[in-house]
C-alpha positions in Angstrom: -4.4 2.9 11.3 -0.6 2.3 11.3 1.5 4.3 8.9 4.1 1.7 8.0 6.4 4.4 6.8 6.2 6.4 10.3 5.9 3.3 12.0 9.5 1.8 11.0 11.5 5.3 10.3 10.7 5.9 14.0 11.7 2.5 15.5 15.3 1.9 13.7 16.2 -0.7 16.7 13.2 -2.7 15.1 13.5 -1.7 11.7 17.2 -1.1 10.8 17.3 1.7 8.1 19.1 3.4 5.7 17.9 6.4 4.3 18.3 9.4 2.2 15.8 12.1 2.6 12.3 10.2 2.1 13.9 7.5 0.1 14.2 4.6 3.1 16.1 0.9 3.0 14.5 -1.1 5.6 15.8 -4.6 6.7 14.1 -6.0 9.8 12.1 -9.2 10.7 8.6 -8.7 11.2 7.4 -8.3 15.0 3.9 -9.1 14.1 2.1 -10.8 17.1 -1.6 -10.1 15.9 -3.3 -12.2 12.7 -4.1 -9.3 11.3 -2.9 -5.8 11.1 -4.3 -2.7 9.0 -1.9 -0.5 7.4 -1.3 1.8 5.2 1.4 3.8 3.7 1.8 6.9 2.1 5.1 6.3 0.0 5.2 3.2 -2.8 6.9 0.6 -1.3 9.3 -2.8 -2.8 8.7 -5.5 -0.4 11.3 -8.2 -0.9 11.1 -11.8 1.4 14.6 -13.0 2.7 12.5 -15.7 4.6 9.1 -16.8 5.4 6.0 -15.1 4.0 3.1 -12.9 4.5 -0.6 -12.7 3.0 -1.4 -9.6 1.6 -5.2 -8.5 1.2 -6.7 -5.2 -0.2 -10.0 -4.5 -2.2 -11.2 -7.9 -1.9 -7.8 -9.7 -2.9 -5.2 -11.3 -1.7 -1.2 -11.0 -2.3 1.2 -13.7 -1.3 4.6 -12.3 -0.4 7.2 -15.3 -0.3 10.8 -15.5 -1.2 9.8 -16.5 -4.7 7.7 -13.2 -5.1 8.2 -9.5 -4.5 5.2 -6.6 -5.3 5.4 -3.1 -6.0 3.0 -1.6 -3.6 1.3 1.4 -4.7 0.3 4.5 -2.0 -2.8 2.4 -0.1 -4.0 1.0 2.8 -4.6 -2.6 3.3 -4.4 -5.9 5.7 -1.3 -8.1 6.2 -1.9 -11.4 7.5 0.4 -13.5 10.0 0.4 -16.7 8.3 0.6 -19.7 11.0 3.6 -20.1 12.6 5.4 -18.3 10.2 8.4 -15.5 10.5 9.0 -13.0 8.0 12.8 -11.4 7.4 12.5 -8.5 4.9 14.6 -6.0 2.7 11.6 -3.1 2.0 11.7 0.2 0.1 10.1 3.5 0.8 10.0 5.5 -2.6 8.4 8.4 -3.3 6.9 9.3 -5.9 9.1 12.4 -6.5 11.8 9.7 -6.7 10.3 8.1 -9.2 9.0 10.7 -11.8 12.7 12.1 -11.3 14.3 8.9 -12.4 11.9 8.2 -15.3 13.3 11.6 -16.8 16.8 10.6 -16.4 16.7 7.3 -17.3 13.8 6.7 -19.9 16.0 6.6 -22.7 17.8 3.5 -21.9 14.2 1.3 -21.6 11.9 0.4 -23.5 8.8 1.8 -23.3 7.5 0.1 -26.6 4.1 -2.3 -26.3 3.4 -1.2 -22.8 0.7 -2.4 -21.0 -2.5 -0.6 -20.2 -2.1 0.7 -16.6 -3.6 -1.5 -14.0 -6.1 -0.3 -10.9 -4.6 -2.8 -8.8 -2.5 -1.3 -6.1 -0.1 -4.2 -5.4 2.0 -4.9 -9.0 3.6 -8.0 -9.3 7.1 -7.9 -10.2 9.1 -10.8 -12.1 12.4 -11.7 -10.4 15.2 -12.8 -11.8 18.8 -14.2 -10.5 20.2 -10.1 -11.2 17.3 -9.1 -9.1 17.9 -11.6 -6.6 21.8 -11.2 -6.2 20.8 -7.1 -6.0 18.5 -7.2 -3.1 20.8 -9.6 -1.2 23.8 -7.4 -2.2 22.2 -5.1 0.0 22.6 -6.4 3.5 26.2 -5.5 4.2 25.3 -1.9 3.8 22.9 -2.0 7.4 25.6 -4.0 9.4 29.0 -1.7 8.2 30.4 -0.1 10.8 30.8 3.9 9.0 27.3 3.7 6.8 27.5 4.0 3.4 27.2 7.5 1.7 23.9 9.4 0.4 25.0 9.3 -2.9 26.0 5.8 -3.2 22.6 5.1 -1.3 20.8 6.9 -4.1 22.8 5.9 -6.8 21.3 1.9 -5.3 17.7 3.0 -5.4 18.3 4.2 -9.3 20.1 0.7 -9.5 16.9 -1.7 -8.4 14.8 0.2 -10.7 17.4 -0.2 -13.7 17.5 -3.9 -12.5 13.4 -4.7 -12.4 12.5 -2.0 -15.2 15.4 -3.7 -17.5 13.4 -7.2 -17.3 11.0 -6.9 -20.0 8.3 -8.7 -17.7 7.6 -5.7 -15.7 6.7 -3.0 -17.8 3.2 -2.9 -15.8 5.9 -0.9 -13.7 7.3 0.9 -16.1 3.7 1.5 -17.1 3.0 3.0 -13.7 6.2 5.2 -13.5 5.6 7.0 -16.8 2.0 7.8 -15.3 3.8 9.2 -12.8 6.1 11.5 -14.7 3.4 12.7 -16.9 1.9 14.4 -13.9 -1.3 12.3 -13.8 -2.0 12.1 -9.8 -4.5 8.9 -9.8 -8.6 9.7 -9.7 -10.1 10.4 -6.7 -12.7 7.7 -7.5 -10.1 5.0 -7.4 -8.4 6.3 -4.2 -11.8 6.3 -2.7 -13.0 2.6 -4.1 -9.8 1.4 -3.2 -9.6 2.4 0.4 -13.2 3.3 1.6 -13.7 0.0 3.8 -10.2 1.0 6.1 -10.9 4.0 9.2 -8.5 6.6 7.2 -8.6 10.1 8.7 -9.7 12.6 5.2 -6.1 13.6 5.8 -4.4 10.1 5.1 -6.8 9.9 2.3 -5.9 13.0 0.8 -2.0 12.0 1.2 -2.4 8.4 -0.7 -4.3 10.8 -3.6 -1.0 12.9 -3.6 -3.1 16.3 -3.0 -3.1 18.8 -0.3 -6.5 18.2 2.0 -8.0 21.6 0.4 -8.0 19.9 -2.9 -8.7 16.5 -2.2 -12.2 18.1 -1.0 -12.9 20.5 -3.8 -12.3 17.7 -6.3 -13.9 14.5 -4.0 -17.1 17.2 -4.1 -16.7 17.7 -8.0 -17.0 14.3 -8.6 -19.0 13.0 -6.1 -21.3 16.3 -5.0 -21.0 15.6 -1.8 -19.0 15.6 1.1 -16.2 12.9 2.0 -17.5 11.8 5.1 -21.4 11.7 3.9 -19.8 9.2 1.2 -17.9 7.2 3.2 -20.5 6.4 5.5 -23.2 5.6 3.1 -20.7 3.3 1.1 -19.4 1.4 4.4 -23.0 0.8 5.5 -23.9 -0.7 2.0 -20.8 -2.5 2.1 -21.6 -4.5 5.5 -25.1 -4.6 4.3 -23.9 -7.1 2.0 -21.0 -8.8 4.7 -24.6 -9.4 6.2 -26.6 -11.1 3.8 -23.5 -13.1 2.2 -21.2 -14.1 5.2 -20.7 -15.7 8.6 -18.8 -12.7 9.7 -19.8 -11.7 13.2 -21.1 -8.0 13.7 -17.9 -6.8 15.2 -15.6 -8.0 12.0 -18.6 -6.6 10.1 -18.0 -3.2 11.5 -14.4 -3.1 11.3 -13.8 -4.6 7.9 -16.1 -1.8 7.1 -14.1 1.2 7.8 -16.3 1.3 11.3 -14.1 2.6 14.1 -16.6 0.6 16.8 -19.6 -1.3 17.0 -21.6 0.9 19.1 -21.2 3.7 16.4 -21.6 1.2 13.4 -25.5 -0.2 15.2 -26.6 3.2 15.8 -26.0 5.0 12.3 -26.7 1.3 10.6 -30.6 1.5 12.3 -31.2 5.3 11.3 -30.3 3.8 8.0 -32.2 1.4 7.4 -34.7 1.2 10.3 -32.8 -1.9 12.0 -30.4 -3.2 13.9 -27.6 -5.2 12.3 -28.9 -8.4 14.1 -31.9 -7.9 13.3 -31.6 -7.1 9.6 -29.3 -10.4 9.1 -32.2 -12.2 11.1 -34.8 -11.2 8.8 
C-alpha cells in the first residue's frame, strides 16, 4: 500500500512542502489517475479542499471531502475515490502524535474541556469550519510560493495556531476529545486497530506503526488479546469477510480478493478452498 506520508515528503515537485521535523504542510493538486487508490498513513492528517472533492471510504463508510468540509484523519488505512471528472487542489497536514500530546499540555488551559464527548471509533472526525478557519488555511499559501521559506519556528508556532483555531470552535470537541486521549498516554486497542484495517494488505509492521507500538509489542499484546498469531487472524477474518462479499454482492472475485486484504487472486482461491472445501465460484454458485 502507499504511505501518503512517504509518498508526498519524497516527491516535493508534486507535493510542495513545508516542514518541521515530522510536522509536514503539504499544498499540491492531486495526480490521481486511477478510481481508486489504497492508502494509508502513519501520522494524523488535516485534509483541507481548495477545489474539487474526493470520496473517502474506510470500514464500510464513506467520507466526502469538498471545500465545504475538512476531516481529521486519524493513523489508518483506507480508499480514496477519484470522483468523475473531478480535480482536487489541497492544503494537508502531517501531525504526529507527539505533536499533539505536546500541545494539549501547553495549551489545555485556555479550552474548554467541559461536556466533552465520548470518544468516537471512527477514524475520520469531522471538523466544523468556520470563516477564522477558512481565512487560516487560505492564509497559508503564500508561505509555499515565498522566495526565502519561512522559519521553523514560525512554522510551528502555525501548526499550534490551526489547532487553537478548530479546538477554539466549540463544535469540535470530538477533537479535543481525541487529543486529550492522546496526552493521557492511552495508545488506541489493538482490537480496534485490527477491526479497522484488517480488510487493506498492511505488512504487521505498518500495522504495528498505526497502533503507535514497536513491532515486538504489537505481537506480544495482538497474542494477549487474541491468543493467536497476527497473520493466522488476518487470514481467517479476510476469508469470512469475502465470504460474505459473496453471498451479499455482485462483486467479481478479483474485487472480492482485494477488498479483502488479499494480495492476489491465485493466493485468495487456494487458501479460500482449504477453508472451506470450495472454490470461490463455486461457493457463490451453490
Amino acid at each position: 500500500m502507499i504511505n501518503l506520508y512517504n509518498e508526498q515528503i519524497t516527491h516535493p515537485d508534486t507535493f510542495k512542502q513545508l516542514s518541521v521535523r515530522d510536522l509536514l504542510f503539504v499544498h499540491y493538486k492531486c495526480p490521481q489517475a486511477e478510481k481508486l487508490i489504497k492508502l494509508y498513513n502513519h501520522y494524523n492528517l488535516i485534509a483541507f479542499s481548495l477545489d474539487g472533492e474526493r470520496i473517502i471510504h474506510q470500514g464500510g463508510k464513506s467520507w466526502k471531502l469538498t471545500s465545504k468540509t475538512s476531516y481529521f484523519q486519524r493513523k489508518t488505512a483506507y480508499v480514496q475515490e477519484l470522483p468523475e471528472s473531478q480535480g482536487w487542489e489541497v492544503l494537508g497536514f502531517h501531525i504526529p502524535d507527539e505533536f499533539l500530546i505536546q500541545f494539549a499540555h501547553e495549551f489545555m488551559d485556555y479550552l474548554s474541556i467541559r461536556e466533552l464527548p465520548e470518544l468516537t471509533t471512527e477514524m475520520f472526525i469531522k471538523l466544523d469550519l468556520n470563516e477564522v478557519t477558512r481565512t487560516y488555511f487560505y492564509s497559508m499559501l503564500p508561505y509555499f510560493t515565498q522566495k526565502v521559506p519561512p522559519s521553523e519556528k514560525l512554522l510551528e508556532l502555525k501548526f499550534k495556531e490551526l489547532l487553537l483555531t478548530i479546538l477554539s470552535n466549540p463544535s469540535n470537541k470530538q477533537l479535543l476529545a481525541y487529543i486529550l486521549h492522546l496526552s493521557d498516554d492511552i495508545k488506541p486497542p489493538i482490537w480496534q486497530v485490527m477491526e479497522k484495517n484488517y480488510t487493506y494488505h498492511l505488512t504487521l509492521q505498518e500495522f504495528a506503526r498505526i497502533s503507535s507500538r514497536s513491532l515486538t509489542v504489537f505481537k506480544k499484546e495482538f497474542a494477549d488479546y487474541y491468543h493467536t498469531t497476527p497473520g493466522k487472524w488476518l487470514t481467517n477474518k479476510r476469508l469470512k469477510h469475502a465470504k460474505m462479499l459473496l453471498k451479499t454482492t455482485n462483486q467479481s472475485i478479483t474485487e472480492i480478493a482485494l477488498n479483502s486484504g488479499f494480495e492476489n487472486v491465485s493466493h485468495f482461491s487456494r487458501i479460500f478452498k482449504e477453508k472451506f472445501g470450495l472454490s470461490p465460484l463455486q461457493y457463490r454458485k451453490n
